[in-house]
N, C-alpha and C positions, 0 to 999 in steps of 0.2 A: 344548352351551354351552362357550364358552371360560376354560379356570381361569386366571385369575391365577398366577403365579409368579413370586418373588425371586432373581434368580439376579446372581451376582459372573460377568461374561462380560469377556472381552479382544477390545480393541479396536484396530486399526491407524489412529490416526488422518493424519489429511493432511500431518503432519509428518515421518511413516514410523519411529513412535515409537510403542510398545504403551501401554496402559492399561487396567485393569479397571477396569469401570465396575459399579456395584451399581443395578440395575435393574428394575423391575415389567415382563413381557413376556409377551406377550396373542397367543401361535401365534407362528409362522413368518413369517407377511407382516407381522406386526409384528418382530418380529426382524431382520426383514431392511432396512425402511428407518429402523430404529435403528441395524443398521450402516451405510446409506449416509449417514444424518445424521452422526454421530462421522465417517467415512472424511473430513467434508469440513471436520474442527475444528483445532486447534492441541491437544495434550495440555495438561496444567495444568504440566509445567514447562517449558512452552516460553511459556507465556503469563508465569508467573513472570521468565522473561529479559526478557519487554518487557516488565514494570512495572520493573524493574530498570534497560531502559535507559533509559527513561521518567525516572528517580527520578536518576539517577547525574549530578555533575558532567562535562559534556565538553569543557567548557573556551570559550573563544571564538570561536575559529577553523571558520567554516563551511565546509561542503565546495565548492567553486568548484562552480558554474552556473548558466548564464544561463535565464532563463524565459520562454515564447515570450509574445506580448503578447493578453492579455485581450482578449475580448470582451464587449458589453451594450446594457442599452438606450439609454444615453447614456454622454459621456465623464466625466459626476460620478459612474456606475456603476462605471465601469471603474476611475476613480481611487480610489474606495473601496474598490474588492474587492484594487485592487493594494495597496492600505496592509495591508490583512487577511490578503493573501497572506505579507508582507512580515512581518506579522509571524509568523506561525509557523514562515518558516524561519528565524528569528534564534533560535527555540527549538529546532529541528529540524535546522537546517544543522551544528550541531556534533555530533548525534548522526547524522548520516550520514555524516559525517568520520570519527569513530568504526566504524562499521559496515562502514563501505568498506575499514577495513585487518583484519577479521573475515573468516576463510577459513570459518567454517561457512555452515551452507545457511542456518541461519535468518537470520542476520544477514545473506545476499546477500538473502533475500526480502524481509526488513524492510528493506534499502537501497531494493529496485527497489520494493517500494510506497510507500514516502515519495516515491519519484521519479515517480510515474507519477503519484500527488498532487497534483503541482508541477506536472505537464504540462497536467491540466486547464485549460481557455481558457475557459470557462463563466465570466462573473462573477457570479452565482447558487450557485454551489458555492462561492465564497469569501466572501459576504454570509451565507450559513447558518450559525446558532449554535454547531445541532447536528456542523457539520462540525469541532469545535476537538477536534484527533486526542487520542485516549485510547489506553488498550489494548485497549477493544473495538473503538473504528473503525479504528483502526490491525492489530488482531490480524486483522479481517476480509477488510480489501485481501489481509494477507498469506495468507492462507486460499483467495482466492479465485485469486490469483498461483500458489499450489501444485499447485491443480487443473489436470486439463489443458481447454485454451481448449474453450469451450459445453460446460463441466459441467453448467452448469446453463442453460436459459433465460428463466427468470425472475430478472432482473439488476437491480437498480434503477437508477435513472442519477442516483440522490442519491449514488449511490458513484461513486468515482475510475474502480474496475474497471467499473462497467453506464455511466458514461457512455463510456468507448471500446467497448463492446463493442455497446452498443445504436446506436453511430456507425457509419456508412459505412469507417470505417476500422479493424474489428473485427481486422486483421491488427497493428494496434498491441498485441496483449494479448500475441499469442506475441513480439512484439517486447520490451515489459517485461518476461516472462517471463524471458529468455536473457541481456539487458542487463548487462553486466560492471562493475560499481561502479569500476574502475580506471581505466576510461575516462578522458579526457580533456572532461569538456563542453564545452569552448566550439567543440567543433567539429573539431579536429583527425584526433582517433582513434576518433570516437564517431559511427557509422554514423545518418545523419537517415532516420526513415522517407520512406517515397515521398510523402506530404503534407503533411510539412513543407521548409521552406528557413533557412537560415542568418538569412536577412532577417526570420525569423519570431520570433525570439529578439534579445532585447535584457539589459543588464547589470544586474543590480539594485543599489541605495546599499549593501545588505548585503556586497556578494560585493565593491564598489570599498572599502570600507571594509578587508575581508579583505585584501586585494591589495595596498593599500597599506602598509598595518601591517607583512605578511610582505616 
């Protein structure tokens, strides 16, 4: 019979940041996929930084780029998921502006999952409630961005990450992975994957609004 035990163990989690964690653990094979569960978390102070940037003034100014055009089952679907889109990068756009001029890793990750966010065409993903980013859905993309691509195969595609990854174009992930926040989006210096086209992206009133003003 297996004894229970309390033990304070250190953890490397997927931010590449230790933590001990105080734990009940039940043998070795449970030990062991208590550390691949932790290997695949954010630590508690890196979650702290995104409630932080979550919480923080960024000012007005959204980060420029363009969003490729929605898909659904009619065009009042698509109009309404673009209004829904529309608005969370008006809450979103200035903390990516923020983020983009952050040289640490977490703030390149938390860039490239906001952005890969964005990229979703599903207009079903932007009608979902549940999808109004927090720090858990938000911390998750980034979690799942840190992994290396088919960590895992059980992806869901309610998320940003299992819908590209559960798509035909599963080379999009390593692509968001590497994506350089300095980029230029509308297309100049910012390499289009091989499934999308220029023609697929169009300007949002957010970003003309920004353009204008600056």
């Amino acid at each position: 019979m297996l004894v229970t035990s309390h033990r304070n163990i250190e953890f490397t989690m997927v931010c590449g940041h230790k933590e001990i964690v105080s734990d009940a653990i039940r043998g070795s094979r449970q030990m062991a996929e208590e550390r691949r569960n932790l290997a695949s978390m954010l630590c508690s102070t890196c979650v702290r930084v995104l409630e932080g940037w979550l919480k923080a003034d960024h000012g007005q100014q959204a980060y420029p780029m363009d969003f490729p055009v929605l898909n659904g089952a009619s065009d009042a679907q698509v109009r309404f998921a673009s209004d829904m889109r529309l608005k969370e990068f008006k809450k979103y756009g200035p903390i990516m502006q923020t983020l983009s001029k952050d040289s640490t890793e977490l703030a390149k990750f938390a860039w490239r999952a906001l952005y890969m966010c964005f990229m979703v065409t599903d207009s079903r993903y932007w009608l979902d409630e549940r999808k109004r980013f927090n720090h858990h859905v938000w911390g998750g993309e980034i979690q799942r961005l840190m992994k290396e691509p088919g960590f895992s195969d059980r992806v869901s595609s309610s998320s940003a990450y299992g819908f590209f990854y559960n798509s035909r174009a599963r080379d999009s992930i390593s692509y968001f992975m590497a994506i350089n926040p300095a980029c230029d989006l509308q297309g100049k210096n910012l390499p289009l994957m091989r499934f999308w086209t220029k023609e697929m992206f169009k300007t949002t009133v957010a970003v003309e609004e920004d353009r204008q003003a600056s």
